[in-house]
N, C-alpha and C positions, 0 to 999 in steps of 0.2 A: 504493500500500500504506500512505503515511502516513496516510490516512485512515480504514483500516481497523484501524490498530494505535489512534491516539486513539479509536474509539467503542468499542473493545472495552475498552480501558483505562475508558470513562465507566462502561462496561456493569457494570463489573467491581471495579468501588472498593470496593462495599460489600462481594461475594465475598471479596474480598483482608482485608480487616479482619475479617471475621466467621471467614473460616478462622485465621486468627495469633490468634484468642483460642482455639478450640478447641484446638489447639496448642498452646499456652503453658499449656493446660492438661491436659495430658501430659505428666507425666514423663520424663526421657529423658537418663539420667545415661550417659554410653559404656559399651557392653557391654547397654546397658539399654533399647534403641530399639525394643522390640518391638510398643508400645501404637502409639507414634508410626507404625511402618512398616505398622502394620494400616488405620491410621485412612487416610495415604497412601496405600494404594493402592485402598483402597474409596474415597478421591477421584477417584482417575484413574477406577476404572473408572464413576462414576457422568458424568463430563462424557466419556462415550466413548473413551474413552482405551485402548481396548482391547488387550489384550496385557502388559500391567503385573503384575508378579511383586515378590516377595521371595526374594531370594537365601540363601545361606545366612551371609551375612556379616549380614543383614541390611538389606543397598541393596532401595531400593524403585524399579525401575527400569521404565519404559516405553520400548521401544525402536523410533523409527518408521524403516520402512524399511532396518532393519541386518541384516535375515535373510543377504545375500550380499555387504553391501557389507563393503571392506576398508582404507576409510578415514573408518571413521567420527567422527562429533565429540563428544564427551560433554560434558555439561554437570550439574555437583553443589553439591547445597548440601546441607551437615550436619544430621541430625535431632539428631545429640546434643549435649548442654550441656556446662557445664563443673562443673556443679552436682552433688554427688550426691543431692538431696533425690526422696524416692520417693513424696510427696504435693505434690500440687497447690501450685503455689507463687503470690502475690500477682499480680494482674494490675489495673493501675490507668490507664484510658483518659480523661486530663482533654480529649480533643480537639485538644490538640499533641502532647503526649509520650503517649507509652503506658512504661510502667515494669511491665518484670516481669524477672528474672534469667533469662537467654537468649534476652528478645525480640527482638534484632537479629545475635548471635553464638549461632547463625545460624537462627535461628525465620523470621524475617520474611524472609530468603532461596531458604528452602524456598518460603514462601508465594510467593514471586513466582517461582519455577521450576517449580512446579504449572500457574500461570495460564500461563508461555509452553508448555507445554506442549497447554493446553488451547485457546491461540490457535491454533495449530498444527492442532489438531482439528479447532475451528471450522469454519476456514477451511482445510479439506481440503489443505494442503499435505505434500507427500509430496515429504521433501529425497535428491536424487539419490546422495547419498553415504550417508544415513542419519543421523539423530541420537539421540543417547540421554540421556533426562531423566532422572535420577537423585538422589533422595535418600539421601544416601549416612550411613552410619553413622563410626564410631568416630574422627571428627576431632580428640577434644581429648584433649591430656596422655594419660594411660595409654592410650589407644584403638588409638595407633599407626598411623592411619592403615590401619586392618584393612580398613575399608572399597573404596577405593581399590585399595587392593592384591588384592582379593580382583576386583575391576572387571579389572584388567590381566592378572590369572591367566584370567581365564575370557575374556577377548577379546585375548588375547595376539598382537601382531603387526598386530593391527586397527585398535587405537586413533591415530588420529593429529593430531586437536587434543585440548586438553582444556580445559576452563573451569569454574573454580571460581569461584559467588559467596559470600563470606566477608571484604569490605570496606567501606570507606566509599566511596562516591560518585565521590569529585574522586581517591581513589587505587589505585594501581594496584601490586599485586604481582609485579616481573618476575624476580626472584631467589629461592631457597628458604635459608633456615635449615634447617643439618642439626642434629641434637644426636643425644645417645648419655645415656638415664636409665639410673640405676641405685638399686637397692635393696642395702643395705648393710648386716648384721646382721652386731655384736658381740658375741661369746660369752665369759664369764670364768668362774673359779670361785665369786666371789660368799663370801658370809659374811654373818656378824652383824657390825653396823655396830661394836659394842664386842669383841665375842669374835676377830673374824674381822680385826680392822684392820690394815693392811696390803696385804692379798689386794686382786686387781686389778679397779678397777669396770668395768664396760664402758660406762657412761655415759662415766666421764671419758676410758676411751681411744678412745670414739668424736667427744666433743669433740676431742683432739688431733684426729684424720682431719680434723674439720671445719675446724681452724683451719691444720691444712696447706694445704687446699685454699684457705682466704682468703687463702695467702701467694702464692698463682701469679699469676706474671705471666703475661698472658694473650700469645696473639702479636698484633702490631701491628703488621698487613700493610695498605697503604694503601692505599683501597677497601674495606676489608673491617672487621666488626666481629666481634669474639668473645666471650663472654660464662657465667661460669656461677651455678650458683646449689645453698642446701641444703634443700630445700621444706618437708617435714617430717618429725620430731624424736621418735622415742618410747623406752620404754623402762622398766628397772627395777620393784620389787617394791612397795616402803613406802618409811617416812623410816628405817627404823633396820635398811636391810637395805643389803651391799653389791649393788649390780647385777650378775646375772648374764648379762642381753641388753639390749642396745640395736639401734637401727635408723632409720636414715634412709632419705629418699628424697633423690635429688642428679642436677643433670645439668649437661652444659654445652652450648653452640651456637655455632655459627659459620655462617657465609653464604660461607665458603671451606673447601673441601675439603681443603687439606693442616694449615690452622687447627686444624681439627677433629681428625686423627690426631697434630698435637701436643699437643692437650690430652689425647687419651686414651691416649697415653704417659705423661702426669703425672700422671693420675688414677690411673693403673695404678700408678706406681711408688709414690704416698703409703699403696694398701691392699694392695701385697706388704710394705713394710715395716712396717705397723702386724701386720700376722699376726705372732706372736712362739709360743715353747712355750705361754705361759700367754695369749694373745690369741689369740683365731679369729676372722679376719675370712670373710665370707661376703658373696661379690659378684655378686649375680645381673643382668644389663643386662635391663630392663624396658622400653626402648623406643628404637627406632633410626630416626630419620628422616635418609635421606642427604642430601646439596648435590646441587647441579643437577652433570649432567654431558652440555654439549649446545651445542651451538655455536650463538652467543649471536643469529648471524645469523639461525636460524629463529626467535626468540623477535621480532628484533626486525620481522620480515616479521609474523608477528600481530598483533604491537602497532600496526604501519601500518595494519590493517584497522579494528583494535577503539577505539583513541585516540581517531579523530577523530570516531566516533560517541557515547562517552563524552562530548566538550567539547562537543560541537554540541548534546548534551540538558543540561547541564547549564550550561551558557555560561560554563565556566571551565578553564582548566588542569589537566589532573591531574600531581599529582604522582606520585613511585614509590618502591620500598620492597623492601625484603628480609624477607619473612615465611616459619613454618612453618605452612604449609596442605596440603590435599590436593593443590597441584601438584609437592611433593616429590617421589612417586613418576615421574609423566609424564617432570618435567625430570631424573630422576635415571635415566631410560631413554632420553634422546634425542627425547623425545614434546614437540609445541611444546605450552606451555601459558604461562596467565595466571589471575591471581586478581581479580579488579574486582569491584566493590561495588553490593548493590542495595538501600540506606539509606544514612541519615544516623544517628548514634547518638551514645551516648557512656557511662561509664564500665562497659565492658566487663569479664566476669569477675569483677562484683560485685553485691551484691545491688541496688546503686542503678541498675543499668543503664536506659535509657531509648534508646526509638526516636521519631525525627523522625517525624513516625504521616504526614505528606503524602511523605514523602522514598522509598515504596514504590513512588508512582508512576511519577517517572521514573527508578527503578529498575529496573519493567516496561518502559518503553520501550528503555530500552539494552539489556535482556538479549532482548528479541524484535526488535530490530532487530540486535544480534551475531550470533544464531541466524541471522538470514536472509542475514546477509552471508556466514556462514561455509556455509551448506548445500550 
């Protein structure tokens, strides 16, 4: 089969590059996947991929052989960015780098989970358990991971690996960041900045909130990292008016579970006390990704399968990591899952992003030789 997997890989380089430009030239802010999932699946179905739908989450899913199986394996990579831009964004291909915002988180992921898909096709393999190819939606920041979630509603019970590509190469995701966002809106009475002086701003009592929250000590449980953050800041009328709404966005994370219920104790207690008679605070939680809860033995029986295929194409070490990905959900179900990488990249979630433009390839490799170990 090794030799089957290298000429389709030969076959298929230029496919691979020519699809991640059309791509990257789709829009595809979270919530906003709909161009991108049209374009997906009129790929699938054009390299025979037959049976490939969109959901109503939006996943663009091809499912081979899962009509009765009940332990299927799924395998996702993210159509949406982190981006919100709703026109075509720069795409600049010097021949090592390609640079565009979202080409490697996770554009170029996609692209290579299409092609093991279509290896798949090719070469008429029909995996006994089933697999499901999946471009999935809503992975970043406010998305929620809608996507995913909406995967385990509708094959509830079924699903039982899961593999998300959403890395680098040489690393390996075997832990989940949970965190708990929240949307924050301050309400006051407001005034004239000379007539009304006095009267309570909500700018500034939304600063106090903020700078409570920079007072918390975080827990410091060893192994574990916790973390939060205040994203962004809006607010008030003019220069010469008191503010009468303010609003943030805010969250915090942790890679440990009981971590995570003590920050959201403190977060809790800092906006019951900021509500006052003349202070409205208003706390809506806009997005909840749990920690893993799954005994850590299944996770690391995967990682024995999938590891040594990762070092052996890459001829190096990988390292490992605690990330928020679509494997939240699986491992926060008891579902074995992993996140691994199919690029090399770098400065992720900015506009300067860049993809190692060769580093796709043996990216295809590892995820069509994962595929065939796991089927």
């Amino acid at each position: 089969m090794n030799a089957e997997i290298k000429n389709f890989i030969e076959n298929n380089e230029e496919s691979m590059y020519k699809t991640l430009k059309e791509l990257c030239h789709i829009p595809a802010p979270s919530h906003f996947e709909h161009k991108r999932a049209e374009y997906c699946k009129e790929w699938f179905e054009k390299v025979g991929a037959d049976g490939a739908y969109i959901d109503d989450a939006l996943n663009v899913i091809f499912p081979l052989n899962c009509e009765n199986s009940n332990e299927i394996t799924v395998f996702v990579a993210h159509t949406d960015t982190v981006f919100p831009d709703m026109e075509p964004m720069p795409y600049i291909d010097d021949g090592e780098k390609i640079f565009c915002p979202g080409v490697s988180d996770d554009t170029a992921s996609v692209v290579v989970l299409m092609h093991m898909a279509k290896f798949f096709v090719e070469n008429k393999i029909v995996p006994p358990k089933g697999i499901m190819f999946v471009c999935n939606s809503c992975e970043e920041g406010l998305g929620n991971l809608k996507g995913t979630r909406q995967l385990f509603r509708d094959f509830e019970g079924r699903i039982k690996t899961f593999i998300s590509l959403d890395s680098s190469l040489s690393s390996v995701s075997d832990r989940c960041v949970g965190s708990h966002r929240y949307k924050v809106e301050v309400l006051t009475e407001g005034g004239h900045s000379y007539g009304s002086f006095g009267n309570e701003n909500a700018i500034a009592k939304l600063s106090e909130i903020v700078n409570d929250i920079y007072k918390i000590e975080v827990p410091k449980k060893e192994g574990t990292r916790t973390t939060y953050n205040v994203g962004i800041i809006s607010g008030g009328t003019s220069v010469n008016t008191i503010a009468q709404s303010a609003e943030m966005l805010c969250e915090y994370r942790s890679d440990d579970k009981e971590s995570l219920e003590i920050m959201q104790s403190k977060f809790e207690k800092i906006f019951k006390n900021a509500d006052t008679e003349k202070v409205k605070v208003n706390v809506t939680k806009v997005g909840d990704r749990p920690c893993s809860n799954i005994d850590p033995a299944k996770v690391e029986e995967l990682k024995a399968i999938i590891v040594p295929i990762i070092e052996e194409v890459i001829n190096e070490k990988v390292s490992y990591k605690s990330s928020s990905t679509d494997c939240n959900i699986p491992l926060s179900l008891g579902v074995s899952a992993l996140c691994i990488g199919a690029n090399n990249h770098n400065k992720v979630h900015t506009r300067e992003e860049w993809l190692d433009k060769k580093s796709i390839i043996p990216g295809l490799e590892i995820a069509i030789k994962t595929a065939l170990a796991l089927k």
